[in-house]
C-alpha positions in Angstrom: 50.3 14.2 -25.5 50.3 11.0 -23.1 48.9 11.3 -19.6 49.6 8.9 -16.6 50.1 9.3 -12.9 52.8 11.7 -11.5 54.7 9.5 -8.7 58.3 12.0 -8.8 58.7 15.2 -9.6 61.0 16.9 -11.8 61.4 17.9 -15.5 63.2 15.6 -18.2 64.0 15.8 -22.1 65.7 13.0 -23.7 65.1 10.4 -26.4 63.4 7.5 -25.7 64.7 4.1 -24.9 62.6 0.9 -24.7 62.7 -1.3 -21.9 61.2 -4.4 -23.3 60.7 -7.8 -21.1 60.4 -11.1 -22.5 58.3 -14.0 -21.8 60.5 -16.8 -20.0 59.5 -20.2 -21.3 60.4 -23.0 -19.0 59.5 -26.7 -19.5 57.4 -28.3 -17.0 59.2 -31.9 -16.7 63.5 -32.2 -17.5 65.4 -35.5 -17.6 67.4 -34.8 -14.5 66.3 -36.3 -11.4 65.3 -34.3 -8.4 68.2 -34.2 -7.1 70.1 -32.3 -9.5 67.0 -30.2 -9.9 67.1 -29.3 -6.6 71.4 -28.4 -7.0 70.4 -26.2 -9.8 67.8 -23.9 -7.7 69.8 -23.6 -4.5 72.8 -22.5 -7.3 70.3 -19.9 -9.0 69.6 -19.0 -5.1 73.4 -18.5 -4.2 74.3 -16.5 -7.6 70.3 -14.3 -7.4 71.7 -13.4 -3.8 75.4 -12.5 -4.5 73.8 -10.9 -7.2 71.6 -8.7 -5.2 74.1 -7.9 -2.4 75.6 -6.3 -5.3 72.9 -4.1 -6.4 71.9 -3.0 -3.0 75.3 -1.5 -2.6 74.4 0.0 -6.2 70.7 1.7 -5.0 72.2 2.7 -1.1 74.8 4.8 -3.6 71.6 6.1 -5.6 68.4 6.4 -3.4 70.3 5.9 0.0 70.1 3.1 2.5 66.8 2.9 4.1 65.7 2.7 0.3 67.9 0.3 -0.5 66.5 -2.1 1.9 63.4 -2.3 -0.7 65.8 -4.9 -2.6 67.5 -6.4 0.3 64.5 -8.0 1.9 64.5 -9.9 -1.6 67.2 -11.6 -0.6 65.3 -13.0 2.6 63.0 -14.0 0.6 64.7 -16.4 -1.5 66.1 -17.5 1.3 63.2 -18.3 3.2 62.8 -22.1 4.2 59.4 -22.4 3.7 59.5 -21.7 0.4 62.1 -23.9 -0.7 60.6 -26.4 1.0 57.1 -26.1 -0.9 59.3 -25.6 -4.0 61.2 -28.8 -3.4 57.9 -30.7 -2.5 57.0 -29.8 -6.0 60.5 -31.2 -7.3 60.2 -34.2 -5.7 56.9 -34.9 -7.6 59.0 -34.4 -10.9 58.8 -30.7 -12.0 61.7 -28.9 -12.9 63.3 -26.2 -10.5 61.9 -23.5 -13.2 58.2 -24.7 -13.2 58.3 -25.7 -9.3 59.7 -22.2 -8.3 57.0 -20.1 -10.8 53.7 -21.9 -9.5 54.8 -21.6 -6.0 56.0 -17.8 -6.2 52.7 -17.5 -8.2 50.3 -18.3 -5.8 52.0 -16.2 -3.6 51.7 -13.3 -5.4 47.8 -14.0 -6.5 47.5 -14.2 -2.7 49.4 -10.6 -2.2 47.8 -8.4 -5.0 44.3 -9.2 -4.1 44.4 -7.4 -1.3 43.8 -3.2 -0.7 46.7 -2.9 2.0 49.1 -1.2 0.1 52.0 -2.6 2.1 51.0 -6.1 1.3 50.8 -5.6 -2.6 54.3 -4.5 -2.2 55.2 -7.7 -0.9 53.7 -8.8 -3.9 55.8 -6.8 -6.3 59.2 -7.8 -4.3 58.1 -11.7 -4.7 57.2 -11.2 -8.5 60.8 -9.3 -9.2 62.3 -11.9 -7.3 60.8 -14.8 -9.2 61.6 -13.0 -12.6 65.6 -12.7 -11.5 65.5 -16.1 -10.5 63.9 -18.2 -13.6 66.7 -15.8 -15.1 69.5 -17.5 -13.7 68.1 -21.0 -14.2 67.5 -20.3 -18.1 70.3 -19.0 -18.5 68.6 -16.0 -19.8 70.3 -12.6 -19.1 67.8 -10.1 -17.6 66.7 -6.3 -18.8 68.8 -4.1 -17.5 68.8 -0.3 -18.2 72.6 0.1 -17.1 74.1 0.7 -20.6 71.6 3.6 -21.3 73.3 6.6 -23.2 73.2 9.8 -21.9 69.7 11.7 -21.7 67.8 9.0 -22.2 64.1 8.7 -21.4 63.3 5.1 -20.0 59.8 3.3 -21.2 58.7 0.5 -20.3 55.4 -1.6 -19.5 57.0 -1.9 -15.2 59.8 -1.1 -13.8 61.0 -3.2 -10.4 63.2 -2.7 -7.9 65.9 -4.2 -9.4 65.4 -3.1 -12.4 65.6 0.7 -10.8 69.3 -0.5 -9.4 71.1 -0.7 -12.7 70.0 3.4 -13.3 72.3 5.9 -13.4 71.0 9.5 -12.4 73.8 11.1 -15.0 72.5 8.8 -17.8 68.7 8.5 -17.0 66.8 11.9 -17.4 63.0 10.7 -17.0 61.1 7.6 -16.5 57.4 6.5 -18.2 55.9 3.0 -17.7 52.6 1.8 -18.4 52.2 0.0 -15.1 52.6 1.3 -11.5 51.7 4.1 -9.1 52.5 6.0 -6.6 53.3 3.7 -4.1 54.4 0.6 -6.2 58.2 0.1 -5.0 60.4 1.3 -8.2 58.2 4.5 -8.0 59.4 4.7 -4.1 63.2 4.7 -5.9 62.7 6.7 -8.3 61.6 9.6 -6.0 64.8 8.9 -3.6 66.8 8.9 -6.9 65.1 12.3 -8.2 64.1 11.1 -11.4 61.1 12.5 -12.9 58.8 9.5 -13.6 55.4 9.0 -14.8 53.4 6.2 -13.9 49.9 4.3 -15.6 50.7 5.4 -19.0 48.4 3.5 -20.9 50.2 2.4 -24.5 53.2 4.0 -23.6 55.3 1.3 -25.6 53.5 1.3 -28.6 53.3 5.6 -29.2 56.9 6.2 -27.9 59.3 5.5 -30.8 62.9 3.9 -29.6 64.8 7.1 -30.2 62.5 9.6 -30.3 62.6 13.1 -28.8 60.3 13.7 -26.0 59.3 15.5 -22.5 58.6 14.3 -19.1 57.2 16.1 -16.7 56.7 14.4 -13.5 54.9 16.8 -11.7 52.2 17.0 -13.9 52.0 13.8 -15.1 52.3 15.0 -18.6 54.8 12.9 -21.6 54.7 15.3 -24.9 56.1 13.2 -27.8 56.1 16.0 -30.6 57.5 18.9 -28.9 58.4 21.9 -31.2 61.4 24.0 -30.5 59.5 26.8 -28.4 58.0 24.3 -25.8 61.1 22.6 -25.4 62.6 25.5 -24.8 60.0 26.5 -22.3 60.4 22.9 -20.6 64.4 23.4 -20.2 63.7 26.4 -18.1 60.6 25.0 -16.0 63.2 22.2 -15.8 66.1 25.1 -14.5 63.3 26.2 -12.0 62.7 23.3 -10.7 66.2 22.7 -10.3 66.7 26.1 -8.7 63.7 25.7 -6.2 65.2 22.3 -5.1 68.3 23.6 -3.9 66.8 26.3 -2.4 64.6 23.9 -0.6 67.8 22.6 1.3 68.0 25.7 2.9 65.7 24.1 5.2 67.2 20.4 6.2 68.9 20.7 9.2 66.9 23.6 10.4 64.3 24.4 13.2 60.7 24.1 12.0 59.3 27.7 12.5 56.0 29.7 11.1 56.2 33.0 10.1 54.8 34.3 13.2 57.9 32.4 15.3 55.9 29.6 16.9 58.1 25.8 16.9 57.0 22.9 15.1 58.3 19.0 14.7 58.9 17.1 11.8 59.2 13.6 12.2 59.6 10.7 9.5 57.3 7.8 8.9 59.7 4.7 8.4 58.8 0.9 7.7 62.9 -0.6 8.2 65.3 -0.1 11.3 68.0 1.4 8.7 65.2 4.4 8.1 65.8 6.0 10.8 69.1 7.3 9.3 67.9 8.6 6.4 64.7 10.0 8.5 67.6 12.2 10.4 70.2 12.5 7.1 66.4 14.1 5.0 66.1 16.5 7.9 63.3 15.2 10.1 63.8 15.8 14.1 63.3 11.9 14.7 61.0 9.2 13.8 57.1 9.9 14.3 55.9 6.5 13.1 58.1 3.2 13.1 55.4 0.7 11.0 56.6 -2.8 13.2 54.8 -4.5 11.7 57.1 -5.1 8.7 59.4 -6.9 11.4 56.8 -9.8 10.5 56.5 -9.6 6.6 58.1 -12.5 4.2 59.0 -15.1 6.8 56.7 -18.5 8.2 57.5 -17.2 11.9 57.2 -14.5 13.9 60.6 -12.5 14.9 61.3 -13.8 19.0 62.4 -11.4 21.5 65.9 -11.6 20.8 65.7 -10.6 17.1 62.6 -7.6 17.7 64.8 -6.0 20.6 68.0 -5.8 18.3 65.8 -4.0 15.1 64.0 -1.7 18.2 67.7 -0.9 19.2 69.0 -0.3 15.5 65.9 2.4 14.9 66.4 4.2 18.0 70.1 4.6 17.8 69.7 4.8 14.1 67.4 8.2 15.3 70.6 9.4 17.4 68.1 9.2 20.6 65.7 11.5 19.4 61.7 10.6 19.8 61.4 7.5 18.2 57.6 6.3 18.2 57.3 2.4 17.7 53.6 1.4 16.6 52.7 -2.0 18.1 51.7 -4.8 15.3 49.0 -3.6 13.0 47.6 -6.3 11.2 44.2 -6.4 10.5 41.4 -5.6 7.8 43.1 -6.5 4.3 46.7 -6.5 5.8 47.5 -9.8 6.0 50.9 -11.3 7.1 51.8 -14.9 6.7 53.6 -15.3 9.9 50.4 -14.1 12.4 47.7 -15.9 13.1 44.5 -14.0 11.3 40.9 -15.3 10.8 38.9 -15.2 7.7 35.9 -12.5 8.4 33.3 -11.0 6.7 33.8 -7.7 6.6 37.7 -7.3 8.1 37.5 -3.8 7.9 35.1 -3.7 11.3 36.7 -6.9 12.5 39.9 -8.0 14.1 42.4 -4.7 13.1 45.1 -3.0 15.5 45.2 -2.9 19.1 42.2 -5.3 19.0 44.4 -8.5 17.2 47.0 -7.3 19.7 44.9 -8.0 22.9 43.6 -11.2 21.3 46.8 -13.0 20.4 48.7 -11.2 23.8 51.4 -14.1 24.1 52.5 -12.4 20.4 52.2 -8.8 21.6 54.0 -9.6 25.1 56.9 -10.6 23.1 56.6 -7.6 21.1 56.0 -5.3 24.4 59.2 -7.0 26.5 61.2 -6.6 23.3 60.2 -3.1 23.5 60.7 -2.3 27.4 64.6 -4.1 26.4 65.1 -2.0 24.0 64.2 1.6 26.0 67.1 0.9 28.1 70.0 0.8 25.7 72.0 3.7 25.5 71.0 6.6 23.2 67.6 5.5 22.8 64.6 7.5 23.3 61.5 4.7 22.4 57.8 5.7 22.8 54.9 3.2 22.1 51.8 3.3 20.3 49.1 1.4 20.3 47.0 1.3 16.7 43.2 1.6 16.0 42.1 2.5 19.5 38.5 2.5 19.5 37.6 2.4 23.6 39.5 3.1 26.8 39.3 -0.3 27.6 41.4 -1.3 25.1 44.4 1.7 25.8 43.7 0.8 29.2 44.7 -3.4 28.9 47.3 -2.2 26.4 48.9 -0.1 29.1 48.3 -2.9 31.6 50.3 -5.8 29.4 53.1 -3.0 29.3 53.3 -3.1 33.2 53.2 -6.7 33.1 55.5 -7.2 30.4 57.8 -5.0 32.6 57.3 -7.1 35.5 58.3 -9.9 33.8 61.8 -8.9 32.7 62.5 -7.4 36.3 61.6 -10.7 38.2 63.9 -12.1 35.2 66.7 -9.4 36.0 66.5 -8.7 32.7 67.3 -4.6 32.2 64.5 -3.0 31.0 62.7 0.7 30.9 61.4 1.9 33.7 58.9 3.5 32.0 58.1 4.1 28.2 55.8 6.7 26.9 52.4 5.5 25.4 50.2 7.2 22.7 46.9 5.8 20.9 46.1 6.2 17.6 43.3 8.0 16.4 41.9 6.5 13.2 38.3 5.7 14.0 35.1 7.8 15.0 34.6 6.5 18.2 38.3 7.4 19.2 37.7 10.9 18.1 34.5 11.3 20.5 37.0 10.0 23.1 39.7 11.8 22.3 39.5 14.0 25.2 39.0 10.6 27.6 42.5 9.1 25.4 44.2 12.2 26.2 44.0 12.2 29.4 45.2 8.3 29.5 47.8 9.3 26.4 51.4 10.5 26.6 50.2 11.6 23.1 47.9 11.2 20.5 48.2 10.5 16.6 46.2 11.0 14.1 46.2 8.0 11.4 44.4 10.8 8.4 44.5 7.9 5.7 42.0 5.4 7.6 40.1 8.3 9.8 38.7 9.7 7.0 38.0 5.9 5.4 36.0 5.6 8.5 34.3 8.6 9.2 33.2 8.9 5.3 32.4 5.5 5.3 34.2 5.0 1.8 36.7 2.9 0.7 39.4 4.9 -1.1 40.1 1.8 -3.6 36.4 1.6 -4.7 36.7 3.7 -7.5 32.6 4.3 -7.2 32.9 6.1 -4.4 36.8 7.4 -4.3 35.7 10.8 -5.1 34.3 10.9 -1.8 37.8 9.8 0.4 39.1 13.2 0.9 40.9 14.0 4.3 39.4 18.0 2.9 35.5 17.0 3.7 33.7 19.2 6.2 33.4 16.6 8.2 36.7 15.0 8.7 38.3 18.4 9.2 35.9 18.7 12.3 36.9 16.0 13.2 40.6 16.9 13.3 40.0 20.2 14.7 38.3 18.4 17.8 40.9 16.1 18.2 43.7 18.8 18.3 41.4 21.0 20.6 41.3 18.1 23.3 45.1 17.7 23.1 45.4 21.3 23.9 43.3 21.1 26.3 44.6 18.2 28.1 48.6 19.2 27.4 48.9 16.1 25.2 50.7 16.7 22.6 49.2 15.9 19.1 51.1 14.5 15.7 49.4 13.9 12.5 50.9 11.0 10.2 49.6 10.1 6.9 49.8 11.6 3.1 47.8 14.4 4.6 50.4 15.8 7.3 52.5 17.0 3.7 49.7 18.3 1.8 50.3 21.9 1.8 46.5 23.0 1.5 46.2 21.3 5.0 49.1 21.9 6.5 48.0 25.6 7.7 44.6 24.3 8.8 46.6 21.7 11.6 48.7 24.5 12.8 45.6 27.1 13.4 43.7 23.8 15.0 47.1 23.4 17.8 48.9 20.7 15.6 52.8 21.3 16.4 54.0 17.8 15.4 53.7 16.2 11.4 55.1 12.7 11.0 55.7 12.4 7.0 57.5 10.5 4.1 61.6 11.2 4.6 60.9 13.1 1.4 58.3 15.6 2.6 60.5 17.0 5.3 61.5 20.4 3.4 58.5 21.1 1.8 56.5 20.8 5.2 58.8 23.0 6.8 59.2 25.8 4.0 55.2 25.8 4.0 55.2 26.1 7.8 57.7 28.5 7.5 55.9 31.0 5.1 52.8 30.9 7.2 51.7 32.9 10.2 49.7 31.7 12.8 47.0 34.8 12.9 46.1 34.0 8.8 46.3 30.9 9.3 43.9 31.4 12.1 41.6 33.4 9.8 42.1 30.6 7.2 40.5 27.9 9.5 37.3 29.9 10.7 36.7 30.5 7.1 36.8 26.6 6.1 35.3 25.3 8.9 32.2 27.7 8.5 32.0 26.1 5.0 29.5 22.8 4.1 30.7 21.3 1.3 34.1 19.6 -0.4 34.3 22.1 -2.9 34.1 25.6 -0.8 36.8 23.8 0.9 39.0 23.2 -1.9 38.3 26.6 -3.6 39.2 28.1 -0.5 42.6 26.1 0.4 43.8 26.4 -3.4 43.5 29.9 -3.3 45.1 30.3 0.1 48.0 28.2 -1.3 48.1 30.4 -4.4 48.5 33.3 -2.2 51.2 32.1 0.3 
């Protein structure tokens, strides 16, 4: 038996099929001048692009649209003028388009995968498919493609990219194992929209799975058994009909009201990154969007979007949401997540340094672009846009944030430009100090939310990608549920209302916890929608009442986990 990470669910059996990649060689110098160098990459450009319109219409089929925007953006990417002008610059000095467009793309990428931001290494990932589709076309060289697969095959091999994931049929394509990747690379982010069970981070996987071979997947467990007798297979096709079963039953719950047992309301909102998401936050059954990540608006271009361009994409995810809540976080760069087209200063320890609503206030001509776009975009019809301001650490800081929104306003009505009258604003709470204020915030707050993934960085004072002390980073510790409990007790107190976004607003062990504490709002994946709400569903507030004085009484991480596993058990 291999092991690996479990990134999508689901059971498969097939025979395995070898996706293998080959090294493109490419000559550093060519007899042509640069000129015709340069005809030959803008040609590879045209054709890569045509090529990738194509499978994006492929993938929105497949994994559906917001997902399909994964490959789009590669598109902007080749297109982008800074980069063919670095890459002609290189030309011009007499390398070939091949060798010109690989050193450029990968510095690029060095520059991406250093850093923790998860969002950022994606960028990364994009640029490095990109790159590979590209030296393609100028080589000549016809890429991998798993297309032509036969039925009930299980794919292998060492990555899998985005537009690799577009040539995969669902009907033909039973499981998935690679030896790179994780959770959040971008192909696993397909694979989960497709429903294809796929394991991640198998180490060797090429060399112990024979082309042909029989073998199981599953992809909840993370498990790959390559010598399976005829009782466990058996076994595996009906904990694959289970699965199968429970899934449809699970749609039960899409377009439904989010209730607990006992008959109290709940929200479900998505977490998007795109405009397009929206949609599909609405089409997966969430009741609007709960986090809109603008900063992505900024990723893989030399220049900031202007006023014009930010108040069309604010438009498109409103309406997108059918004028349900749509909360639109202001630009959060900061710490590791770096963005070409910002300004952003080398520091020491970026974590504590220039991060959220702090860049914001310091490069304001940037955010009063952002903030009038914003206040533009509030007015159109259908719309329903709320703001909220990242990393909040002082009053001061929701305070001047507020402020720039009232002068940002003031602007576009001495303009007569049409704009909000007034747009609800919210503050993030991710760091200690905002949790000691969070009674002070909520009475300053339209609403609060709670960022889980970098409050409990903060408050445990552990990076989650130092694997020394990982083991630490858990949203479950004594002390970050206090913390959570507090924050939803001063919303309740105040009448704010309170969402939690991040991974842990799915996890059912916590979910029960948030809704004794006075949580009545999660903002998750689009995928996570029906499992929050069955969970939700199949709990009543007085045991889950009884659930949280028990845990909260308790001291360590592992009474709490005992405790929550066997709750879940139970449920």
């Amino acid at each position: 038996m291999l092991h690996g990470t479990a990134v999508s669910e689901g059971i498969g059996l097939g025979r395995v099929m070898v996706l293998k990649e080959y090294a493109l060689v490419h000559g550093t110098h060519r007899n042509a001048d640069a000129a015709a160098e340069k005809t030959r990459l803008l040609q590879a450009v045209q054709q890569f692009c045509e090529n990738t319109a194509q499978q994006v219409e492929m993938l929105k089929n497949t994994a559906g649209k917001e997902d399909a925007g994964i490959l789009e953006c590669q598109i902007e990417m080749a297109q982008d003028p800074a980069l063919r002008e670095e890459v002609g610059a290189l030309i011009d000095s007499g390398r070939s388009a091949e060798s010109a467009l690989k050193e450029i793309c990968d510095r690029y990428i060095g520059f991406f995968a250093n850093s923790h931001d998860e969002l950022t290494r994606l960028r990364g990932e994009d640029l490095r498919d990109m790159r590979q589709s590209l030296l393609c076309l100028l080589l000549g060289v016809e890429g991998t493609s798993p297309s032509q697969a036969p039925r009930g095959t299980v794919l292998v091999a060492h990555e899998l990219t985005p537009s690799m994931m577009s040539g995969v049929d669902r009907d033909r394509i039973v499981a998935i194992v690679t030896e790179a990747g994780g959770r959040v690379s971008h192909a696993s982010i397909l694979a989960r929209a497709m429903g294809v069970p796929t394991v991640c981070g198998v180490s060797g996987a090429i060399g112990r799975l024979r082309e042909g071979s029989f073998i199981i997947v599953d992809g909840t467990r993370g498990d790959i058994i390559i010598t399976p007798d005829q009782e466990m297979i058996e076994a595996y096709w009906l904990k694959r009909a289970e699965f199968i079963d429970e899934a449809k039953k699970m749609e039960h719950f899409r377009h439904r009201k989010t209730v607990s047992a006992s008959g109290q309301n709940y929200q479900i909102f998505c977490n998007i990154s795109m405009p397009s998401g929206s949609a599909g936050a609405l089409n997966s059954g969430g009741e609007g969007v709960g986090l809109f990540r603008s900063e992505y608006l900024f990723m893989n271009r030399r220049q900031p979007p202007d006023e014009e361009e930010q108040t069309a994409a604010y438009i498109q995810t409103a309406q997108g949401a059918q004028g349900r809540p749509t909360v639109i976080r202001t630009i959060d760069v900061g710490g590791d997540k770096e963005i070409p087209s910002l300004p952003q200063e080398q520091e020491e320890n970026p974590f504590l340094g220039l991060r959220g609503i702090r860049w914001c206030l310091k490069h304001q001509e940037i955010f009063m672009t952002q903030l009038r776009a914003l206040l533009r975009a509030g007015v159109a019809e259908n719309t329903d846009i709320r703001v909220m301001f990242p990393m909040v650490s002082t009053i001061e800081e929701l305070r001047e944030g507020r402020e720039l929104l009232r002068k940002a306003r003031a602007q576009l009505e001495s303009q007569g430009i049409p704009c909000a009258p007034y747009l609800p604003v919210g503050a993030m709470v991710e760091t200690p100090a905002a949790v000691f204020l969070a009674d002070s915030l909520a009475v300053e707050s339209d609403f609060l939310s709670v960022g889980t993934n970098d409050l409990t960085g903060y408050v445990m004072a552990c990076d989650r990608g130092n694997s020394t002390v990982s083991e630490m980073y858990a949203v479950f510790q004594p002390a970050v549920l206090r913390a959570l409990q507090f924050i939803a007790s001063c919303g309740v107190k105040r009448g704010v209302p309170v969402s939690i976004c991040g991974e842990a607003a799915s996890d059912p062990r916590l979910i029960p916890l948030l809704m004794s504490f006075g949580i009545h709002s999660f903002s998750v994946s689009p995928g996570a929608v029906l499992g929050v709400r069955s969970v939700v569903s199949s709990w009543a507030n007085p045991r889950a009442d009884k659930l949280a004085r028990e845990v909260l009484g308790m001291q360590t991480l592992e009474e709490v986990m005992e405790a929550l596993e066997r709750a879940c058990r139970e449920s």
